[in-house]
C-alpha positions in Angstrom: -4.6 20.7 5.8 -3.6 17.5 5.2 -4.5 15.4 1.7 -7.0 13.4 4.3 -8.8 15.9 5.0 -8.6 18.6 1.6 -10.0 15.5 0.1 -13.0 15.4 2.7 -13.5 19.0 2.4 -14.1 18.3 -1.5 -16.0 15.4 -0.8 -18.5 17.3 1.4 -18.8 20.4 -1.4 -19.8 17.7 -4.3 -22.4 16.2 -1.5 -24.0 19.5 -1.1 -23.4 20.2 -4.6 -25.5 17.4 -5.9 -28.0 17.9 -3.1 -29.6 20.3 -5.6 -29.8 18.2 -8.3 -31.3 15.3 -5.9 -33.9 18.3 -4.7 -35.7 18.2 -8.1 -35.9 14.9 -8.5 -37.6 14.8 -4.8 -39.9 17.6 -5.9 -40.6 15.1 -8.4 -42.2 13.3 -5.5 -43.4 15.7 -3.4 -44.7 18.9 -3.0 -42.2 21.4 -1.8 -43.6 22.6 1.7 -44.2 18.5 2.3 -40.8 17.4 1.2 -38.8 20.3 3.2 -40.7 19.0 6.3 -40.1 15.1 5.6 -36.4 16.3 5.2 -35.7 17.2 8.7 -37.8 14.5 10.5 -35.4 11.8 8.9 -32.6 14.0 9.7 -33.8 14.3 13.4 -35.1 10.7 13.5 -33.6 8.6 14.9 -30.3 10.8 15.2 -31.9 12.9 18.0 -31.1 10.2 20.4 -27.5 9.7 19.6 -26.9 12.9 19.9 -26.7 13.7 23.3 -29.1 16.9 24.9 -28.8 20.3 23.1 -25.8 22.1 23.5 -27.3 25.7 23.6 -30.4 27.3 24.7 -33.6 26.5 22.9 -34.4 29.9 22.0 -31.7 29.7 19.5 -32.6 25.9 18.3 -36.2 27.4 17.8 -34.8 31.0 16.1 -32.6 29.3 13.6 -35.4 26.1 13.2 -37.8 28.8 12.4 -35.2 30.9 9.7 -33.5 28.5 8.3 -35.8 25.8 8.2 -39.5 26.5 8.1 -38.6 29.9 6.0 -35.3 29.3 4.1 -36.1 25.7 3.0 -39.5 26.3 2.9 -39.0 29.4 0.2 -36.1 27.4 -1.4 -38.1 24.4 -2.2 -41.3 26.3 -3.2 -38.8 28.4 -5.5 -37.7 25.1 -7.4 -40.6 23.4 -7.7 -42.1 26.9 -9.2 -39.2 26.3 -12.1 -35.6 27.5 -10.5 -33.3 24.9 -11.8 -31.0 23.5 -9.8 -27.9 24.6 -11.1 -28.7 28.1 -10.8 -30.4 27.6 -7.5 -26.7 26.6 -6.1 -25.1 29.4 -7.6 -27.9 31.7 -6.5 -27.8 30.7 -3.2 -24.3 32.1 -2.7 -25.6 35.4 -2.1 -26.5 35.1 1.8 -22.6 35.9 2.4 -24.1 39.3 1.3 -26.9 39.1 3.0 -24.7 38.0 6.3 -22.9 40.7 6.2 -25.1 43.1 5.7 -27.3 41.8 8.7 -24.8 41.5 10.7 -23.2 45.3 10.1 -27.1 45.8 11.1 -27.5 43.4 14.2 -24.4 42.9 15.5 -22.7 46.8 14.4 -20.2 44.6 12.3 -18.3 47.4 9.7 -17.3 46.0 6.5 -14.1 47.1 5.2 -13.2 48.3 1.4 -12.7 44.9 0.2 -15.8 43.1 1.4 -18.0 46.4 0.1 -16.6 45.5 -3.6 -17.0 42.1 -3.1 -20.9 42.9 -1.9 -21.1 45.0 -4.7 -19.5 42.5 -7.3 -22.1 39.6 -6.0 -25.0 41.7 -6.8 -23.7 42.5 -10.2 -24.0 38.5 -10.4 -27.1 38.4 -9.3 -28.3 40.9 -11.6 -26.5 39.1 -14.7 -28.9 36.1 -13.7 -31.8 37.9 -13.2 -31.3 39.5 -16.2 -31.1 35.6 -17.9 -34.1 34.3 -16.0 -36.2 37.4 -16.9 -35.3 36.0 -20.9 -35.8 32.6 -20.3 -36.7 31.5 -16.9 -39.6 32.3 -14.0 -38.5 35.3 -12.1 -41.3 34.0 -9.1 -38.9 31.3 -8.5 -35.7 33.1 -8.9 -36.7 36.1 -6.6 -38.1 33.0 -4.1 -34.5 31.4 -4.1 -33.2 35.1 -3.2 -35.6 35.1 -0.4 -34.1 32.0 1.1 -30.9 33.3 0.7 -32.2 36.4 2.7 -33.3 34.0 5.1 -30.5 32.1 5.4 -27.8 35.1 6.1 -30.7 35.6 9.5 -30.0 32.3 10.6 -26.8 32.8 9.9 -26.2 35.6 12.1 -28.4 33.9 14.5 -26.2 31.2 15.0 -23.4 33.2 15.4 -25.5 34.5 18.3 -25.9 31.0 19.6 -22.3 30.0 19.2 -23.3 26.2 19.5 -20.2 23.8 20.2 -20.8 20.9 18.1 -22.6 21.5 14.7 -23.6 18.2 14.7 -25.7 18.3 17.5 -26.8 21.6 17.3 -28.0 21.0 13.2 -29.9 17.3 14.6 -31.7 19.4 17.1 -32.6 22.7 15.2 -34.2 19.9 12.5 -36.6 18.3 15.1 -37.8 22.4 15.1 -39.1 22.9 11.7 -41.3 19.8 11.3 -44.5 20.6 12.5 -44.7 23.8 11.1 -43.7 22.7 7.5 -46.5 19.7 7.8 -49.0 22.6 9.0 -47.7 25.0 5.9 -48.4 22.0 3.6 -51.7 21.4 4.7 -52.7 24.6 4.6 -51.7 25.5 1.1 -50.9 22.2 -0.7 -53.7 20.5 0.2 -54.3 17.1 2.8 -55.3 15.2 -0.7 -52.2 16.5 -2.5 -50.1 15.5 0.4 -51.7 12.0 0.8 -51.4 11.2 -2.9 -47.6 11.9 -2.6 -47.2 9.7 0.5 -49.3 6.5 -1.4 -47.5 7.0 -4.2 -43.7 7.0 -2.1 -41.2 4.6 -4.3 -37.8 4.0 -4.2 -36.7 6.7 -5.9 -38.7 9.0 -3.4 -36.8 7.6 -0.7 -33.6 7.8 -2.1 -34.0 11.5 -2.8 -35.0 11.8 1.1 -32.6 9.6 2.6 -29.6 11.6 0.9 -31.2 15.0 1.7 -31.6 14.6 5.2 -28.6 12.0 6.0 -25.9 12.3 3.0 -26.7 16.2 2.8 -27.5 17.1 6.2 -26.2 14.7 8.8 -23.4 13.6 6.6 -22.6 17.1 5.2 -22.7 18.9 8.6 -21.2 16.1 10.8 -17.8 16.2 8.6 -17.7 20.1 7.9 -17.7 20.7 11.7 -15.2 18.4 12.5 -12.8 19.8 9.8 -14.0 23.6 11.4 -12.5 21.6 14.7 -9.5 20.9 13.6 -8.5 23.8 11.0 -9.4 27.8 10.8 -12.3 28.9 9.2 -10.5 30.7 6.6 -8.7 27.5 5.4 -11.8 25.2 5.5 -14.6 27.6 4.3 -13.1 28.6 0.9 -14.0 24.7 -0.1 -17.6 26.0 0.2 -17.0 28.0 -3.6 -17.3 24.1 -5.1 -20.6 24.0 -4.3 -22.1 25.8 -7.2 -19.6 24.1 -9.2 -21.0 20.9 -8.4 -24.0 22.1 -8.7 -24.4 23.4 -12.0 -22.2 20.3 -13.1 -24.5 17.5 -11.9 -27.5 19.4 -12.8 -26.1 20.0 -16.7 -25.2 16.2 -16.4 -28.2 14.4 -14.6 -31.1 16.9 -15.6 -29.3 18.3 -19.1 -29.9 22.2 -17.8 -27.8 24.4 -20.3 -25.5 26.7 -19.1 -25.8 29.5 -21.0 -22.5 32.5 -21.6 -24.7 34.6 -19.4 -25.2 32.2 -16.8 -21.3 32.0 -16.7 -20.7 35.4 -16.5 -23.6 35.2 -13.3 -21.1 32.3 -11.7 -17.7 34.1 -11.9 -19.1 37.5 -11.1 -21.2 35.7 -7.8 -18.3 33.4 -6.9 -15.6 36.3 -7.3 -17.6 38.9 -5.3 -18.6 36.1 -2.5 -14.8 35.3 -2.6 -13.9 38.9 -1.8 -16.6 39.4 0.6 -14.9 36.6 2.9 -11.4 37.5 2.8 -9.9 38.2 6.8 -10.0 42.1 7.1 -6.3 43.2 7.3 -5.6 45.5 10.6 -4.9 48.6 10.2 -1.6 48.6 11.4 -0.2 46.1 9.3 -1.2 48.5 6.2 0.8 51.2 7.8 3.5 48.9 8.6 3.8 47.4 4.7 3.6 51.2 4.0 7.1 51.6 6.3 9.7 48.8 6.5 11.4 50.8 9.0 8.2 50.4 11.7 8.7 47.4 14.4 7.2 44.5 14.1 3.7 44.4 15.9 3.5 42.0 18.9 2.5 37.9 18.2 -1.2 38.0 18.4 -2.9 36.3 20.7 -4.3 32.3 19.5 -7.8 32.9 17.5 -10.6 31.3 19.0 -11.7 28.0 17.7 -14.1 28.9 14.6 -17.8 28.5 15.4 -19.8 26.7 12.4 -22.9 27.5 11.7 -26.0 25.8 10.0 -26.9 26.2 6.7 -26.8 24.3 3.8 -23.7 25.7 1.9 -21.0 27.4 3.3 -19.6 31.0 2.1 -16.0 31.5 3.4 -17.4 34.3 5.5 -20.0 32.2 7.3 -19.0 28.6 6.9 -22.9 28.4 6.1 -24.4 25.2 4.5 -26.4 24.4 1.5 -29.6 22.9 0.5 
């Protein structure tokens, strides 16, 4: 890659990285359901109609809308605002390359090899380690909601594989215009019309800020630039970035909120990170196994060009899914 663009790549990992951090101060705000739906209407608006029309069918814009935004924002945003900081809530979040692959061994009769079983295996000790802290210290409604999402967003994930959309730009600006109405009708219905009204009279500069970078430095922003790297570089060189974002996100929260990060909490993030790392390396044919095995064997033919890598939407990427964060 070149410095231009390993410096983007970086850039985009400490947007979404933040992102977290600027989540609770917009929960701050709003109520959760509320905030998740005002997210996507000012990404979609006025975006929507610079755009150009939706590259792939709207089945899929309304599958993944439904997924990834009504239920993985939705639970993700309920999960914080319940007490999940939102260091951990980065870091946690890391586990839908698990749940990716296992719904797509599932869906799509995708077969793991050795090394992406340990690394499965290795996440979940992870998440187990922070369980294990939350259940001493934090609320476990809010941790197992942020596991949820994750579970949501390895759906969408494989969902979007499914859709194979051409430009993640357009196809993230359109799948946002999909979530809004339900999310208002969700907030309504169990936050309350007065609770919503007092956060809107009460909207302040502050408020605004925290929705303008969540929907335009996070989403449009964030997306816009990580497809056009996934345009001009493999997957496997571009994704691996996508391991800052917990970094940056237990970073900015410890420095902007002052959430400790305990030795346990650690031991979570190198045991998630490592097994998530794992989990995404390239499976190694067979044949070249055998063939390290023999020096004698002929070399195996040039393989064929890979096809161009096809993003995905979610809020932040694993290596295995180029998926996105918050």
């Amino acid at each position: 890659m070149r410095p231009v663009h390993i410096v983007l790549a970086v850039l985009v990992t400490a947007v979404w990285g933040v992102n977290f951090t600027v989540v609770e101060v917009g929960l701050g705000h709003f109520p959760p359901l509320l905030f998740s739906a005002l997210r996507f209407l000012v990404a979609a608006l006025p975006a929507v109609f610079f755009v150009g029309r939706p590259k792939v069918g709207w089945k899929w814009l309304v599958a993944v809308g439904l997924v990834l935004g009504v239920a993985k924002f939705g639970l993700l945003f309920t999960g914080m605002n319940e007490g999940m900081p939102a260091g951990l809530s980065s870091l946690v979040l890391q586990i839908q390359a698990v749940f990716t692959a296992v719904v797509a061994m599932v869906a799509l009769g995708e077969r793991p090899g050795r090394t992406r079983l340990l690394g499965m295996l290795v996440a979940l000790a992870g998440i187990a380690v922070a369980a294990v802290g939350e259940g001493a210290s934090g609320p476990l409604l809010g941790f197992a909601l942020t596991v949820a999402a994750a579970a949501c967003w390895g759906v969408s994930n494989v969902l979007t594989r499914k859709a194979a959309p051409p430009d993640a730009l357009n196809f993230m600006v359109w799948v946002s215009t999909v979530p809004i109405l339900p999310l208002i009708g969700l907030s309504l219905l169990f936050e309350g019309p007065g609770r919503d009204a007092a956060a809107l009279r009460s909207f302040d500069w502050s408020g605004a800020g925290a929705l303008v970078y969540v929907a335009w430095g996070s989403t449009v922003f964030g997306f816009g630039a990580w497809g056009y790297l996934l345009r001009h570089h493999p997957a496997s060189s571009v994704a691996p970035f996508s391991l800052l974002v917990p970094v940056f996100g237990m970073s900015s929260a410890a420095l902007f909120l002052g959430e400790p990060v305990s030795p346990l909490r650690w031991c979570a993030a190198v045991l998630l990170v490592g097994g998530v790392a794992l989990t995404s390396l390239p499976r190694i044919p067979g044949f070249l196994t055998r063939r390290a095995a023999r020096p004698d064997a002929p070399a195996p033919p040039s393989a064929a060009p890979a096809a161009p890598p096809r993003p995905d939407t979610t809020a932040s990427r694993t290596p295995s899914t180029a998926s996105r964060p918050a």
